[in-house]
N, C-alpha and C positions, 0 to 999 in steps of 0.2 A: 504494500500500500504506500503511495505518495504522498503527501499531503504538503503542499504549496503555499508559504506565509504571505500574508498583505503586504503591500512594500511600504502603505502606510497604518497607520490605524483612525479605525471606524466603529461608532457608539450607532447602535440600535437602538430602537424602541422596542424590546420583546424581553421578555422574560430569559434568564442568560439556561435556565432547565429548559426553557419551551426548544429556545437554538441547539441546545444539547440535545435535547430527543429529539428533533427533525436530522438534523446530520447522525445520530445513532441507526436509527431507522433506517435510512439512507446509504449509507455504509456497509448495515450490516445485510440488507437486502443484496446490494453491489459483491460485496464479497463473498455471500452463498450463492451466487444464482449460477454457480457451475463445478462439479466435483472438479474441472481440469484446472489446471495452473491458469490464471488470469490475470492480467493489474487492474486496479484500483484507485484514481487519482483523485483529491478533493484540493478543488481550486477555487479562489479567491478571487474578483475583482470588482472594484470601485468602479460604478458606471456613472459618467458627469451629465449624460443629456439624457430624457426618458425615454422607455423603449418606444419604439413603433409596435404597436401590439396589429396591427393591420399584417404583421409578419408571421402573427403567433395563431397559428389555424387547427383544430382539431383535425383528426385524420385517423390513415391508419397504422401511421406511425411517431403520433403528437399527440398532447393531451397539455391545453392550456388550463391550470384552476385558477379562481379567483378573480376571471376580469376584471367583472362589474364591480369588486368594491377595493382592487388594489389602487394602492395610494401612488403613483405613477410620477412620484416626484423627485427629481435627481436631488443630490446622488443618491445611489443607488447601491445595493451589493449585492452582485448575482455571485450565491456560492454551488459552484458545480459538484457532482458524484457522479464519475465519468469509470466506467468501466470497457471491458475488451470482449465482455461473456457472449452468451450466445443471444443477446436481445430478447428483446419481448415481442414473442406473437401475436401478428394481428387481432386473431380472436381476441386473446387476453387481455389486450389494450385499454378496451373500453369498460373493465370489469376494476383494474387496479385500484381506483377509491375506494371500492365497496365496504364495507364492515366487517370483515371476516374471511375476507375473499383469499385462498392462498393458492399457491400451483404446487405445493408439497403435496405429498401425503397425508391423507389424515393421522397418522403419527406423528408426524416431519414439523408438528408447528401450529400457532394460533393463526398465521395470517403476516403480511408484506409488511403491518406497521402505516400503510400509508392513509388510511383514513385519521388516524393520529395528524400524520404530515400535513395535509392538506385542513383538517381542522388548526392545525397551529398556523398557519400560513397562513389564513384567514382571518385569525385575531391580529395576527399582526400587521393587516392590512398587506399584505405582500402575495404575492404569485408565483407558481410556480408551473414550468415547461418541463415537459418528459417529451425527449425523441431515445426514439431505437428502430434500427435496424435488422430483423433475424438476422443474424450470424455474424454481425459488427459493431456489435456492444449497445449500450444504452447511456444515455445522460441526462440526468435528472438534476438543474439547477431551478434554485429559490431566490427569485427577488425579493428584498427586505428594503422598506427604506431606510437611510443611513444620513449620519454627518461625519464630516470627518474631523478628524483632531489635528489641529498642528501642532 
């Protein structure tokens, strides 16, 4: 696993457990979703102007949460959870938020954690993008809104 520091530092608005269990979840999803050897990167970056969300399209390999009530005001901090694994299937796609929803086994696990994700993402006013590809990994970044510190 990589994980990539800020080159500067930035104060959220969110709970510093909420950010802790959105990237735990994240991660930890990222780094099971393949018995084979894979990497794992969590990156970092301060975004100065606001997205164009006219870019950010559901699909069937995209999954925008939180339009309507993200706070879309730079700066910004989109933190990535980029993996190598095998992607998420189309079917699957549109199922990831759900409450329960897992692709293990019913031994294997409660579920992906992302209904968590997506409910804290929400309080915090922020968004967040899932693209994957089968078989060229996936990446799952959260916009938060941020200030920077000098």
């Amino acid at each position: 696993m990589i994980i990539q520091q800020l080159p500067e530092d930035v104060a959220l608005n969110i709970n510093g457990t909420d950010l802790i269990q959105i990237l735990l979840n994240l991660t930890t999803n990222a780094l099971l979703c393949s018995s084979q050897a894979h990497r794992v990167e969590v990156v970092g970056e301060v975004v100065s102007v606001p997205l164009d969300m006219e870019r950010f399209e559901d699909g069937p390999n995209d999954r925008i949460i939180n339009r309507d009530s993200f706070n879309n005001s730079a700066p910004l901090l989109a933190l990535s959870v980029k993996d190598n694994g095998p992607g998420i299937p189309v079917e699957v796609m549109p199922k990831l938020f759900e409450a329960y929803f897992t692709t293990r086994p019913s031994s294997g696990g409660t579920g992906l954690g992302l209904c968590i994700v997506q409910r804290l993402v929400k309080e915090a006013h922020g968004a967040l993008h899932v693209h994957s590809h089968p078989g060229n990994g996936t990446v799952f970044t959260v916009y938060l809104p941020a200030v920077v510190s000098n």
